[in-house]
PyMOL commands that place a pseudoatom at each C-alpha (Angstrom):
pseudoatom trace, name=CA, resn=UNK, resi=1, chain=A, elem=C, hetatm=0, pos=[58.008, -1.917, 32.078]
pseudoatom trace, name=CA, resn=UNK, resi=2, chain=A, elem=C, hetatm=0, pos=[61.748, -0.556, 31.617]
pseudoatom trace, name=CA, resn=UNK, resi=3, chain=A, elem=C, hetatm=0, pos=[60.832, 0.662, 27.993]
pseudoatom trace, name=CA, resn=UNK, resi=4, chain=A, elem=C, hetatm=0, pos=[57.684, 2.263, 28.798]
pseudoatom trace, name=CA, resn=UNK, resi=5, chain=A, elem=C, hetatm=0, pos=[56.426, 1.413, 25.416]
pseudoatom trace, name=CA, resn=UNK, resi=6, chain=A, elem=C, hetatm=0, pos=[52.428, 2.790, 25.267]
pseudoatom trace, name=CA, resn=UNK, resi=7, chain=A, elem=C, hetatm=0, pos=[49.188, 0.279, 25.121]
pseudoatom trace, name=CA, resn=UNK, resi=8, chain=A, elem=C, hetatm=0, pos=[50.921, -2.349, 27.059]
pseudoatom trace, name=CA, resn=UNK, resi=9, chain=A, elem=C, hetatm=0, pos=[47.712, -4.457, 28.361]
pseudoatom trace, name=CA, resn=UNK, resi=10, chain=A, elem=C, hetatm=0, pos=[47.986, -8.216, 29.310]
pseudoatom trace, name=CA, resn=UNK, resi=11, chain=A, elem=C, hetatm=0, pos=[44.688, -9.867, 29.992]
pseudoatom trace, name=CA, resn=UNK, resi=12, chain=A, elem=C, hetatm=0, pos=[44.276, -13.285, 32.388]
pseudoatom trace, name=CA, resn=UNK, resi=13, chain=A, elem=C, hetatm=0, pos=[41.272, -15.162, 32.131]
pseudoatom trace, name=CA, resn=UNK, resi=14, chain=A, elem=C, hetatm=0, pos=[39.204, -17.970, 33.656]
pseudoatom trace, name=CA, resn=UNK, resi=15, chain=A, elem=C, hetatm=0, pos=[36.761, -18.984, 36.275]
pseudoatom trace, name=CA, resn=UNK, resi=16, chain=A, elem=C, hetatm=0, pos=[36.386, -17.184, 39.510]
pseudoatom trace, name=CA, resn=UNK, resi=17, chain=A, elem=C, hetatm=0, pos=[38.965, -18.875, 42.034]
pseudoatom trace, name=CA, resn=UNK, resi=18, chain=A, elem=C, hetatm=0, pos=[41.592, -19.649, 39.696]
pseudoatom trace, name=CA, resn=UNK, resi=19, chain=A, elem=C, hetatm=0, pos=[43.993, -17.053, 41.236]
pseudoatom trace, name=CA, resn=UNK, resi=20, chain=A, elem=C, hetatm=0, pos=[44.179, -14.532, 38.359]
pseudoatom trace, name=CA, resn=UNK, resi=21, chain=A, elem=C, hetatm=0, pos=[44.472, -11.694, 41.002]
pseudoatom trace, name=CA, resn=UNK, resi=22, chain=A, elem=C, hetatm=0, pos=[46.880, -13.472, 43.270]
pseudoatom trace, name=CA, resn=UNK, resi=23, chain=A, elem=C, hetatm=0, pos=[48.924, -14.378, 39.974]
pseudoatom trace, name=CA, resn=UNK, resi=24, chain=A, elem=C, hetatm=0, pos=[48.940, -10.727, 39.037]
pseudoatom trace, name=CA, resn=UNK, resi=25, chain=A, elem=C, hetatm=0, pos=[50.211, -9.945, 42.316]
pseudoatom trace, name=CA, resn=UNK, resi=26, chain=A, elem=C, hetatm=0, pos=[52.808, -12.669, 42.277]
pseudoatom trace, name=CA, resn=UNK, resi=27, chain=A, elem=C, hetatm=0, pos=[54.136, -11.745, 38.753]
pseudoatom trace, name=CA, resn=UNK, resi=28, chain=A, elem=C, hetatm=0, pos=[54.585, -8.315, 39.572]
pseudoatom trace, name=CA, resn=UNK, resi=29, chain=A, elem=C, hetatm=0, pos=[56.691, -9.041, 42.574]
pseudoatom trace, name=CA, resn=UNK, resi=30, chain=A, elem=C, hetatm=0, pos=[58.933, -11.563, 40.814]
pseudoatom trace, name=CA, resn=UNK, resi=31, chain=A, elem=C, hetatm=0, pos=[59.655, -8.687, 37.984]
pseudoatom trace, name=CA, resn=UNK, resi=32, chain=A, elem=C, hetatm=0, pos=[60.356, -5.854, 41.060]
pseudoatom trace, name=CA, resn=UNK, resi=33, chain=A, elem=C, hetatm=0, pos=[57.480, -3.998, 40.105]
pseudoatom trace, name=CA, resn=UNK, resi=34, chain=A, elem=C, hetatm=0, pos=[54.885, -2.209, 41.895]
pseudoatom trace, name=CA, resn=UNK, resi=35, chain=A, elem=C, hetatm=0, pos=[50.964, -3.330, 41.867]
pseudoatom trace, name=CA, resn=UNK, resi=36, chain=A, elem=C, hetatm=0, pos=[48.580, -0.658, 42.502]
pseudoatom trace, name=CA, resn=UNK, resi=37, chain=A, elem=C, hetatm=0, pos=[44.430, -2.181, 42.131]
pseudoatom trace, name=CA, resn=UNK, resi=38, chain=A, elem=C, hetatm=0, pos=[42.213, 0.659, 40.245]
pseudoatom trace, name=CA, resn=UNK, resi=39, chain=A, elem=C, hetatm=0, pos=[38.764, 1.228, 40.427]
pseudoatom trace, name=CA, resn=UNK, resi=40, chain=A, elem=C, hetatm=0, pos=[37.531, -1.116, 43.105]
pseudoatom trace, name=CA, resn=UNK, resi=41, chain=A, elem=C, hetatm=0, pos=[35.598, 1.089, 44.821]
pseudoatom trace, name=CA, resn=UNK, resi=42, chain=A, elem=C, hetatm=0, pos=[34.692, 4.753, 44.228]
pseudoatom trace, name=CA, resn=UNK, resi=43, chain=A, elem=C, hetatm=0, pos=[35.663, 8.015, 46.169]
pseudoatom trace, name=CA, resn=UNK, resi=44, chain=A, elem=C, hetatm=0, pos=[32.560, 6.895, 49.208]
pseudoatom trace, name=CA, resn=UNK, resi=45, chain=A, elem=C, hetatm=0, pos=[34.306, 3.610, 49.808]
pseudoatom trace, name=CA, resn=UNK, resi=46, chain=A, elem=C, hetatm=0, pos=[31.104, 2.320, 47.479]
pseudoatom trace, name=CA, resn=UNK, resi=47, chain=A, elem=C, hetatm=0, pos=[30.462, -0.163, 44.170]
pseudoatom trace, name=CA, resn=UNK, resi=48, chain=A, elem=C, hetatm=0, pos=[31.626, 2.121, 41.494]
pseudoatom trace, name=CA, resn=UNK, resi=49, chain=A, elem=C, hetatm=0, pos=[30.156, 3.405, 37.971]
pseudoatom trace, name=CA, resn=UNK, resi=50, chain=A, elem=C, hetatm=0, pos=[31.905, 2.353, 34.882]
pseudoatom trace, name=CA, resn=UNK, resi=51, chain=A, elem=C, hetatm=0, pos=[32.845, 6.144, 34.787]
pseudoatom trace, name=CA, resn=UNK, resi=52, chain=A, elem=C, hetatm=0, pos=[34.382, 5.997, 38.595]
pseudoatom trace, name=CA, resn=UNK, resi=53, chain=A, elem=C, hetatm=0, pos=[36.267, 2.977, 37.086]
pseudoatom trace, name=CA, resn=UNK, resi=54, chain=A, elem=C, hetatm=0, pos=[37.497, 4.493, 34.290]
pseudoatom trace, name=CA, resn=UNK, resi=55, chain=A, elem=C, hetatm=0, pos=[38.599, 7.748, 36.151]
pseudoatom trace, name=CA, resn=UNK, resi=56, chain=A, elem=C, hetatm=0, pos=[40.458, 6.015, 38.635]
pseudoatom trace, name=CA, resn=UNK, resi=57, chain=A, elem=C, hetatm=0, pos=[42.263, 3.927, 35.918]
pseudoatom trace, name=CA, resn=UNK, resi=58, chain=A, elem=C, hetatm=0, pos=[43.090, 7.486, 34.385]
pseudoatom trace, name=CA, resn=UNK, resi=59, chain=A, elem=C, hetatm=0, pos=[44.103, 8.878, 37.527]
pseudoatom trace, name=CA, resn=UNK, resi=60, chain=A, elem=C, hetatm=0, pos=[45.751, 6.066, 38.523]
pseudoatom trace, name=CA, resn=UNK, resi=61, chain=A, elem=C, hetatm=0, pos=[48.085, 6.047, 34.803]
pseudoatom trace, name=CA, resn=UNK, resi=62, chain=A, elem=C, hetatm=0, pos=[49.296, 9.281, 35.799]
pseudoatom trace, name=CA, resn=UNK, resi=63, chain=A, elem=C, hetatm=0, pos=[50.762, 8.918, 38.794]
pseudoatom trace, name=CA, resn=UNK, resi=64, chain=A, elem=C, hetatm=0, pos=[52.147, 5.330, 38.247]
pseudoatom trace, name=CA, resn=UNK, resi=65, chain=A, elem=C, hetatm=0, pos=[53.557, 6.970, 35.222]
pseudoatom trace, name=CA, resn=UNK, resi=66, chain=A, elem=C, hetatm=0, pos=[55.856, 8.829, 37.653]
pseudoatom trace, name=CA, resn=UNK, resi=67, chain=A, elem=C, hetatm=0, pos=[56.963, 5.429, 39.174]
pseudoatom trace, name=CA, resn=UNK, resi=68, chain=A, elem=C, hetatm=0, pos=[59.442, 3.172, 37.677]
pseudoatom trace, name=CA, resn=UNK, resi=69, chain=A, elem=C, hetatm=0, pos=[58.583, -0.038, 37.680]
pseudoatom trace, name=CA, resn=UNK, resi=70, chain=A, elem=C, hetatm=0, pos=[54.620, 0.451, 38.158]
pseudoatom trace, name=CA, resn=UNK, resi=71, chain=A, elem=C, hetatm=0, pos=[51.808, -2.200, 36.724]
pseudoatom trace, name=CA, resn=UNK, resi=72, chain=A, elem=C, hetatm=0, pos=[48.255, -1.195, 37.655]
pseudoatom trace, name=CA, resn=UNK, resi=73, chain=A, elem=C, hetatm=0, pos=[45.768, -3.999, 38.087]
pseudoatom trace, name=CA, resn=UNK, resi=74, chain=A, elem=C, hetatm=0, pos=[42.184, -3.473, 37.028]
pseudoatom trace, name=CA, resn=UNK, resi=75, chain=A, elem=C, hetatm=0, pos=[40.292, -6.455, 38.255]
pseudoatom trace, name=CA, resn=UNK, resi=76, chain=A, elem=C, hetatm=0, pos=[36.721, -7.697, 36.791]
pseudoatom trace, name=CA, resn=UNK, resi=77, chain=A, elem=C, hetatm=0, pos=[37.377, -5.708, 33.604]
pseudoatom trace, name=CA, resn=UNK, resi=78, chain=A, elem=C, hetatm=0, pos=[33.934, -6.732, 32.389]
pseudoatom trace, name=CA, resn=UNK, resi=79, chain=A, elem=C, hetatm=0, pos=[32.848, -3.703, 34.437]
pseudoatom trace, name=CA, resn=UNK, resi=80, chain=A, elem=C, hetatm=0, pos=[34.285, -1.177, 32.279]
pseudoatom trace, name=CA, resn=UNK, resi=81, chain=A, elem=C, hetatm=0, pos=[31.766, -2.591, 29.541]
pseudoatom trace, name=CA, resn=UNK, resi=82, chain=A, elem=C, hetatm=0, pos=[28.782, -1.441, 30.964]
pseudoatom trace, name=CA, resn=UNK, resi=83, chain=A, elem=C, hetatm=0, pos=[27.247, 2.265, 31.330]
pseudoatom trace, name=CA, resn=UNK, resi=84, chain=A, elem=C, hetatm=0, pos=[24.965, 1.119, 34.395]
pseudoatom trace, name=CA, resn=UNK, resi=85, chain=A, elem=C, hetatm=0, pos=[22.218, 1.623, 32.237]
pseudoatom trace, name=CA, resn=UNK, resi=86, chain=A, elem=C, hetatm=0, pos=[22.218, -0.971, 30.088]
pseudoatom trace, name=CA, resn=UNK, resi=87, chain=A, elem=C, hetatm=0, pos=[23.662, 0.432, 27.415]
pseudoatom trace, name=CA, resn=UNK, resi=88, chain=A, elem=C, hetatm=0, pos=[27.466, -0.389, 26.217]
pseudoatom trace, name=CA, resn=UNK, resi=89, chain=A, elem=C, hetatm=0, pos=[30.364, 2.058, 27.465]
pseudoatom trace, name=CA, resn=UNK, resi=90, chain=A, elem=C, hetatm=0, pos=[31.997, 3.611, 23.984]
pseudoatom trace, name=CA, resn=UNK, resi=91, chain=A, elem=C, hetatm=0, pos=[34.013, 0.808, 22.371]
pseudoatom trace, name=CA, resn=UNK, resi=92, chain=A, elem=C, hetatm=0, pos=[36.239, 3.787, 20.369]
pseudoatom trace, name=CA, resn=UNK, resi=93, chain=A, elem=C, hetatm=0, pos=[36.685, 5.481, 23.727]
pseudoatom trace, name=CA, resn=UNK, resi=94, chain=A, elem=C, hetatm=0, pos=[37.505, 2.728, 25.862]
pseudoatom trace, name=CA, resn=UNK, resi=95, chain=A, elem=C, hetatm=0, pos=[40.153, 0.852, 22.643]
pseudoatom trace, name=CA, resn=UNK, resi=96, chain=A, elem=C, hetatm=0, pos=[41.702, 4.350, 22.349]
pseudoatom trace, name=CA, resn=UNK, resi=97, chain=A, elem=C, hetatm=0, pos=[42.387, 4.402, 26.067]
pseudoatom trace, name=CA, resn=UNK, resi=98, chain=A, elem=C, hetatm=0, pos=[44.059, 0.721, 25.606]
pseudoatom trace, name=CA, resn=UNK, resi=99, chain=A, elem=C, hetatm=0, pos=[46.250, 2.085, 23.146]
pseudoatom trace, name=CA, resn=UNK, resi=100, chain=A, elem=C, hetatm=0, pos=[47.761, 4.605, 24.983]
pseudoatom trace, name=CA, resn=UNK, resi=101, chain=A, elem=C, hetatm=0, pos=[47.699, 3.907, 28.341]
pseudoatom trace, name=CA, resn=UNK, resi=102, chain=A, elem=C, hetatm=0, pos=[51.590, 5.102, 29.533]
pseudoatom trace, name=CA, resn=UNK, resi=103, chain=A, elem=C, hetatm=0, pos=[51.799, 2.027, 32.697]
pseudoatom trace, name=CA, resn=UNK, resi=104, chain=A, elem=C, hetatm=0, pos=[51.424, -1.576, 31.919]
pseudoatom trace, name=CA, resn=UNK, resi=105, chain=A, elem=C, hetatm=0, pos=[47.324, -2.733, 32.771]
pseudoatom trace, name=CA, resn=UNK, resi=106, chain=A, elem=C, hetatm=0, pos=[46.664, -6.452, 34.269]
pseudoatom trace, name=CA, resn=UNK, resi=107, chain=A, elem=C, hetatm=0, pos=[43.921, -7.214, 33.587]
pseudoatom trace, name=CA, resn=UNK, resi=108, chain=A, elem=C, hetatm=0, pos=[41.391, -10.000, 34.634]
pseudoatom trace, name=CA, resn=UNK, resi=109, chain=A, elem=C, hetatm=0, pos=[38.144, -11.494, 33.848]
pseudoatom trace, name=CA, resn=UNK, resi=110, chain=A, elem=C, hetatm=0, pos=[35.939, -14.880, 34.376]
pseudoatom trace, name=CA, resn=UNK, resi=111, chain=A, elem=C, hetatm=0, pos=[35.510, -14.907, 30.535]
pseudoatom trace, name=CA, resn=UNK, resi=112, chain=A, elem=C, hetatm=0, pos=[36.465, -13.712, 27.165]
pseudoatom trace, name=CA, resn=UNK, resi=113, chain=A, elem=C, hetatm=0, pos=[33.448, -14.994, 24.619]
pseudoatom trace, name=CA, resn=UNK, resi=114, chain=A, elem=C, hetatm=0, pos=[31.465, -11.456, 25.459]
pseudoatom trace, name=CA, resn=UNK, resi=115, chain=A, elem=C, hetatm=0, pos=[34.512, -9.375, 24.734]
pseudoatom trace, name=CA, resn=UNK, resi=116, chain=A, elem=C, hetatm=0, pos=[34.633, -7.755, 21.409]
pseudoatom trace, name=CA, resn=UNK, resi=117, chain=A, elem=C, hetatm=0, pos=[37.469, -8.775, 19.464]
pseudoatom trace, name=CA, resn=UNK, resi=118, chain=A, elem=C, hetatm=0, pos=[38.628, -5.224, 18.789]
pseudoatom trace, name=CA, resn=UNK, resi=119, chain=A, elem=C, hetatm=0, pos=[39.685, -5.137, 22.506]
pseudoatom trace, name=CA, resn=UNK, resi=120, chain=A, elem=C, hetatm=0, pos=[41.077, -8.183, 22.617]
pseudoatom trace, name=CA, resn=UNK, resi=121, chain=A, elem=C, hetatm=0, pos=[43.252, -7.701, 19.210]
pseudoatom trace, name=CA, resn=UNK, resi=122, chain=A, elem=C, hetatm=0, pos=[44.678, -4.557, 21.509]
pseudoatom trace, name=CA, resn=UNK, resi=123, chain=A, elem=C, hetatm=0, pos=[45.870, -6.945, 24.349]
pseudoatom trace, name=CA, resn=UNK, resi=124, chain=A, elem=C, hetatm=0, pos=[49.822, -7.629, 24.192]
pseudoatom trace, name=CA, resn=UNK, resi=125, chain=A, elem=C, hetatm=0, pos=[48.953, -10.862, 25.696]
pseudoatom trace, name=CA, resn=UNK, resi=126, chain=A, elem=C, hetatm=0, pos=[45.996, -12.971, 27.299]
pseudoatom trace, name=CA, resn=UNK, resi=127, chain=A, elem=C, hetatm=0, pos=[45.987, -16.187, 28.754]
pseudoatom trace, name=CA, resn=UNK, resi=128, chain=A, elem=C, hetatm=0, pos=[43.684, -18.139, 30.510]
pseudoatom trace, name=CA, resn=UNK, resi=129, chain=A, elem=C, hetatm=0, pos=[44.121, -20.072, 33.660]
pseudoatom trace, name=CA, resn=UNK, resi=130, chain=A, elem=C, hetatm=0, pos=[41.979, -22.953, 34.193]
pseudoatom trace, name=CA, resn=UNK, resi=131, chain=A, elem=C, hetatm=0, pos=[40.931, -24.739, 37.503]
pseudoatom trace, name=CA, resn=UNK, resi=132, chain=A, elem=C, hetatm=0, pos=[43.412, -27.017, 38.930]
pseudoatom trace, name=CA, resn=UNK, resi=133, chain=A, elem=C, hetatm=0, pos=[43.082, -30.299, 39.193]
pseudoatom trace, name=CA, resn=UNK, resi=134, chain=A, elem=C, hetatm=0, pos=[41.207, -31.475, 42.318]
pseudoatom trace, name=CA, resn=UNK, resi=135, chain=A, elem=C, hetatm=0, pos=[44.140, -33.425, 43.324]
pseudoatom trace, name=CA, resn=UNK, resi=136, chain=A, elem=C, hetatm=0, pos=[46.249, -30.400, 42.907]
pseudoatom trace, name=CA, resn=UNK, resi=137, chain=A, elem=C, hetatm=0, pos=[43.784, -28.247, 44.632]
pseudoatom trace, name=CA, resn=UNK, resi=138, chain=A, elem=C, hetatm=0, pos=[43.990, -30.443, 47.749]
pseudoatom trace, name=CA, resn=UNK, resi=139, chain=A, elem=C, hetatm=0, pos=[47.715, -29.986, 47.978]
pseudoatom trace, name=CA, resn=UNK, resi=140, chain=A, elem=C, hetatm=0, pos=[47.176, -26.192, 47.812]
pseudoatom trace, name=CA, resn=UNK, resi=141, chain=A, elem=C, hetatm=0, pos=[44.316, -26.256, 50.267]
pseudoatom trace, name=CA, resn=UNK, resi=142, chain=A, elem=C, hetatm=0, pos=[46.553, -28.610, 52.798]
pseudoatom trace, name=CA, resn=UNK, resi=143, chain=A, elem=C, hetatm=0, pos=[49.885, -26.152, 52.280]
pseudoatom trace, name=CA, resn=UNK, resi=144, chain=A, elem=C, hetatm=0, pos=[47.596, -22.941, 52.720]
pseudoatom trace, name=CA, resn=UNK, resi=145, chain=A, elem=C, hetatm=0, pos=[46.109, -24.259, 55.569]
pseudoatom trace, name=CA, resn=UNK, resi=146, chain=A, elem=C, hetatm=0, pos=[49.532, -25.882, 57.234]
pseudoatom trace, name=CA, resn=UNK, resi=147, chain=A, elem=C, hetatm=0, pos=[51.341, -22.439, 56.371]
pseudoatom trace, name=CA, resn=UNK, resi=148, chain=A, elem=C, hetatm=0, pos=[48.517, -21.087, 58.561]
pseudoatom trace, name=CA, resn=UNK, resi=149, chain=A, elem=C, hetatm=0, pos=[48.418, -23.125, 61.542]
pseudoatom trace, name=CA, resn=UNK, resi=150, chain=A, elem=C, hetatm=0, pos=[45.805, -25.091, 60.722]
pseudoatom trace, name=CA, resn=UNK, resi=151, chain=A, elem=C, hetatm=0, pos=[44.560, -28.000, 61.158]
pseudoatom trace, name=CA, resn=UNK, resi=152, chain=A, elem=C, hetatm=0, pos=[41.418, -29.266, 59.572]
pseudoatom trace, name=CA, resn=UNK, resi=153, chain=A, elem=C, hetatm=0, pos=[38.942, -31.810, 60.403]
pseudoatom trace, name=CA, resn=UNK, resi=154, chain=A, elem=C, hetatm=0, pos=[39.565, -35.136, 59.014]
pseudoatom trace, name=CA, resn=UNK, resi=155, chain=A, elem=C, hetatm=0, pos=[35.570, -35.466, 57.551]
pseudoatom trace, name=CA, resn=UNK, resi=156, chain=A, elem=C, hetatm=0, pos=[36.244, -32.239, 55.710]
pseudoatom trace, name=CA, resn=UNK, resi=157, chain=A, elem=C, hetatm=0, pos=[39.694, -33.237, 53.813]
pseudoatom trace, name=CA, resn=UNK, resi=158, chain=A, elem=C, hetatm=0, pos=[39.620, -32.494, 50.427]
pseudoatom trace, name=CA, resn=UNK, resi=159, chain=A, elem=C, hetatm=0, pos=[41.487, -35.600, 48.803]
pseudoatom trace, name=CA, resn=UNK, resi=160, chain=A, elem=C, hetatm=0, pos=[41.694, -37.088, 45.249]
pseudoatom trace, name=CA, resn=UNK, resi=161, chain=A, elem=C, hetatm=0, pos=[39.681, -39.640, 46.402]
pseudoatom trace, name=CA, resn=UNK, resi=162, chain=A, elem=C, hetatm=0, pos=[36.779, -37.457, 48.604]
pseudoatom trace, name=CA, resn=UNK, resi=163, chain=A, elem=C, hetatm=0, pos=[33.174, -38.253, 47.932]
pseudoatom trace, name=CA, resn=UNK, resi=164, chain=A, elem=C, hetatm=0, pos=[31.604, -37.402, 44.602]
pseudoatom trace, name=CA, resn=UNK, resi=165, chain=A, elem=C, hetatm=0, pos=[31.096, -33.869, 44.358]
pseudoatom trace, name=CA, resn=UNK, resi=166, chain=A, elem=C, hetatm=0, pos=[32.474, -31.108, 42.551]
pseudoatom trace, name=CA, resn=UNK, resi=167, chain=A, elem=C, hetatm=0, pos=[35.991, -29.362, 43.025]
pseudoatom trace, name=CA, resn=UNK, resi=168, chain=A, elem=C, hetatm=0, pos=[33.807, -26.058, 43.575]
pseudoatom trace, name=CA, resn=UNK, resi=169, chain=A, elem=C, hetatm=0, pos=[31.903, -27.629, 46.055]
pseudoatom trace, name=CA, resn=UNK, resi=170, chain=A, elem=C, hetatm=0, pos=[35.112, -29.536, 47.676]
pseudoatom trace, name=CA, resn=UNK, resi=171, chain=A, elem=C, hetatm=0, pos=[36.492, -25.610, 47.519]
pseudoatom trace, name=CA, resn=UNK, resi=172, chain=A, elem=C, hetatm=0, pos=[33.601, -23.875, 49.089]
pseudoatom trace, name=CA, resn=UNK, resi=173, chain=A, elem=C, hetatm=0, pos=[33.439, -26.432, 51.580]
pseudoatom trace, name=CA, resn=UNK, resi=174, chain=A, elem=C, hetatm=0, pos=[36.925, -25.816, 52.939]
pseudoatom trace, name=CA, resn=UNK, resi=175, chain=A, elem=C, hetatm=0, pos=[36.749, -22.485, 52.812]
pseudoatom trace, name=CA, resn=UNK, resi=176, chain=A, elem=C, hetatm=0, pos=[33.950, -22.563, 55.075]
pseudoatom trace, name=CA, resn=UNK, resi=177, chain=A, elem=C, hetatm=0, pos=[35.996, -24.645, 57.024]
pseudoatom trace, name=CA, resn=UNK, resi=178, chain=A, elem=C, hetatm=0, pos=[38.985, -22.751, 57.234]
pseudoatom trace, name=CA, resn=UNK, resi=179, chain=A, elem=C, hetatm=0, pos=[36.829, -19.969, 58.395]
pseudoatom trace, name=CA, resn=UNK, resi=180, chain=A, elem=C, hetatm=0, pos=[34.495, -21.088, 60.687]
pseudoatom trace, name=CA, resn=UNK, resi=181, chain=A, elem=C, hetatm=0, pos=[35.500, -24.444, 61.757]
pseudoatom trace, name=CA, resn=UNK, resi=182, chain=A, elem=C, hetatm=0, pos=[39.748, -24.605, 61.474]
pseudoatom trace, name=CA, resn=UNK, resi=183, chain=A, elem=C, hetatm=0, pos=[41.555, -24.529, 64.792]
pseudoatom trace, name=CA, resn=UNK, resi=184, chain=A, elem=C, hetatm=0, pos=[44.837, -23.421, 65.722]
pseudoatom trace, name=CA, resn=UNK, resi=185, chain=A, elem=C, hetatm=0, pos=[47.152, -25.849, 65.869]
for i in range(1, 185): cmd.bond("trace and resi %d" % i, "trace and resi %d" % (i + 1))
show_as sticks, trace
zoom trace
């Protein structure tokens, strides 16, 4: 960030619910830097195009490039891949934009394998992050939910041991629960 070297794009991958976003967000507060999210929505509040995406990552380069210590997170980069009309975005356009851009990019995405290896050849680093353990994942879901106030129901623990289903489904269950069904301790 302090050099301001060009094409500076690290790339974090995985499965949805892996934090990729909230590591993003973490990292750039341990290095003092500033994390501005581009192109979630467009100028209506609404689902953007690839080219609302790709304007507000523009836009969003030049005024970071003002700041000192700015990253800019682009989220779901497998967006930015897609015209919205089933054809491909340009692959010269958008590798010629990853070379350049002026602010350090984070970005994130559930998967590489439909990538094209010229874009990923212009990352200065990817890395995936994988699911947690479940046992691991139960400590997490007990600290969040402590560090909130909560206290869940005992049926609905998520332990090492819990009945056989999947960590996803151990996850979406106490989400639901920490939603709906949690009370205030």
């Amino acid at each position: 960030v302090e050099r301001r070297r060009p094409g500076i794009n690290i790339l974090l991958y995985g499965p949805p619910g892996t934090g990729k976003s909230e590591f993003c967000k973490m990292a750039a507060a341990e290095a003092g830097c500033d994390l501005f999210a581009v192109g979630e929505t467009d100028d209506d509040g609404d689902e953007p195009t690839r080219g609302d995406q790709i304007n507000a990552l523009r836009l969003a380069e030049r005024l970071a490039a003002r700041r000192p210590n700015a990253i800019l997170l682009f989220d779901e980069m497998e967006d930015v891949g897609d015209r919205g009309d089933g054809r491909p975005g340009s692959k010269v356009f958008f590798n010629r934009m990853l070379e350049r851009n002026r602010v350090p990019v984070l970005w994130t995405t559930n998967g590489i394998d439909g990538f094209d290896p010229a874009f990923l050849r212009r990352t200065s680093f990817a890395f995936e992050l994988k699911a947690p353990p479940t046992a691991s994942r139960a400590r997490l879901w007990e600290s969040f939910a402590k560090r909130q106030g909560l206290a869940l129901p005992a049926e609905q623990a998520l332990t090492p041991g819990a009945a056989a289903q999947s960590g996803a489904e151990r996850d979406d269950r106490r989400r639901r629960s920490l939603r709906h069904g949690a009370r205030r301790q």
